[in-house]
N, C-alpha and C positions, 0 to 999 in steps of 0.2 A: 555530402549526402547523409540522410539522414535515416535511420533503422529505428524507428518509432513500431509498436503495438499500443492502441489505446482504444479503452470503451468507455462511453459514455452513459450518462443518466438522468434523468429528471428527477428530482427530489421534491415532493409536497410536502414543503418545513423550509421555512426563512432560512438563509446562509449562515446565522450565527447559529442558529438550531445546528443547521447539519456539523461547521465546523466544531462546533462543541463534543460535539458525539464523532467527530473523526480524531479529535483529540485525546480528550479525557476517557472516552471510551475504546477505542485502539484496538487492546483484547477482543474485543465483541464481533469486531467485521472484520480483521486482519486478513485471514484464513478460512478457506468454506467450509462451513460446517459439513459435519461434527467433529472437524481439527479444532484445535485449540489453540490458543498464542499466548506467551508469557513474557513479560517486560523482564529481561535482565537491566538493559539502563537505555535513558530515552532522555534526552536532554533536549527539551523543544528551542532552539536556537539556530544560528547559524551557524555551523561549526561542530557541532554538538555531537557525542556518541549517540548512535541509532543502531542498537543490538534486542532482537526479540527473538523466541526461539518459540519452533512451534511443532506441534507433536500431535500425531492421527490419532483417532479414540483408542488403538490399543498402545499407544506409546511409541508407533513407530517414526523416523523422522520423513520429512517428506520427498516429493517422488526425483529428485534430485541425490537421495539419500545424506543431506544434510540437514539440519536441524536448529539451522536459525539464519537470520537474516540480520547483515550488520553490516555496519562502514559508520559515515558522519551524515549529517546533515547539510546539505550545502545552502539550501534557503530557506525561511521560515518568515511567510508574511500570513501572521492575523488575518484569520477571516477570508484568505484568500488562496494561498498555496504553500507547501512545504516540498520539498526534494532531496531526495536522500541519493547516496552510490555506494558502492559495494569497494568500490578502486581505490577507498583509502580506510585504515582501520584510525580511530582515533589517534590525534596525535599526529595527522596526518600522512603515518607510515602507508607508503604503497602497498596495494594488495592487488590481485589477479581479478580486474576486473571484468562484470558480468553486465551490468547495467546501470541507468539513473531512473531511478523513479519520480514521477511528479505526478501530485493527487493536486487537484485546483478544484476550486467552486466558485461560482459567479453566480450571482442574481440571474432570474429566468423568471418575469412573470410576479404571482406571488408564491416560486418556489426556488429551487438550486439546481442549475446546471454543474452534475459532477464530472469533471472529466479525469481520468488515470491512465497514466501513460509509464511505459518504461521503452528507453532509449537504449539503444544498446551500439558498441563499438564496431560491431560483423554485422554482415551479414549471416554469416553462419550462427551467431550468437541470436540474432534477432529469430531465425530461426527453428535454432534449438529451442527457444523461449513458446513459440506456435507448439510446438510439438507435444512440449512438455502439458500441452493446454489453458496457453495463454487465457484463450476468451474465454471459457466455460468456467475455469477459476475465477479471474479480477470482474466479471461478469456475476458470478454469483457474488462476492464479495458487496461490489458495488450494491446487488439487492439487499444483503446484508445491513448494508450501512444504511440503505433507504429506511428498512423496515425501523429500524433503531430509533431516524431522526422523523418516522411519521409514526411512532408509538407502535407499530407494531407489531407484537408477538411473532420471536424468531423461531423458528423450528430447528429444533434438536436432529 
């Protein structure tokens, strides 16, 4: 059985558009505004450390009261999807894990089907994750990353 939360989106901007701007712009749509996200290390690979820290307009951490989000990367396909978890810190050492995350884009038309999903090991964890406000976060996020990869202007 599977403990999936994921939201979907329509992107008007080619798939290399958007994965560009899911990549190299990261900081930008991480986190819903007016949080902010900070690369400590991002190793876009397979295998690779995935630690960003992210902090509310007055510096508080967020509503988990932690303050960054990190494990490895488990997949990394160009163009098409990356996966990250929480269940191992680099190095592969095990940690208490919380989730997998998986962000994908596909061609849709002449735009990108985004989809974001995080996986979780409970039920109970899946929804702790609702609680916490699943949708209305990776929901504004995902508008986020739209606005980016169709040019336009983010609101503060």
């Amino acid at each position: 059985m599977s403990y999936d939360l994921s939201v979907e989106r329509r992107i008007d901007a080619p798939p290399s558009r958007v994965w560009q701007v899911m990549t190299d712009r990261i900081t930008e749509w991480w986190c819903p505004k007016p949080w902010s996200t900070t690369i400590d290390k991002l190793e876009w690979k397979a295998g690779g450390a995935f630690h960003l820290i992210m902090r509310g307009p007055n510096g508080e951490a967020d509503c988990q009261g932690e303050e960054s989000v990190g494990g490895v990367l488990l997949e990394y396909e160009p163009e098409r999807r990356f996966a990250f978890t929480d269940a191992f810190t680099p190095g592969w050492k095990p940690h208490e894990p919380f989730m997998v995350g998986i962000f994908e884009i596909e061609p849709d038309g002449d735009g990108t089907l985004y989809r974001a999903t995080a996986r979780h090991w409970t039920a109970e964890a899946m929804e702790k994750h609702r609680e916490m406000g699943f949708e209305q976060g990776w929901n504004a996020v995902a508008e986020q990353l739209a606005g980016l990869a169709e040019g336009v202007p983010a609101h503060a």
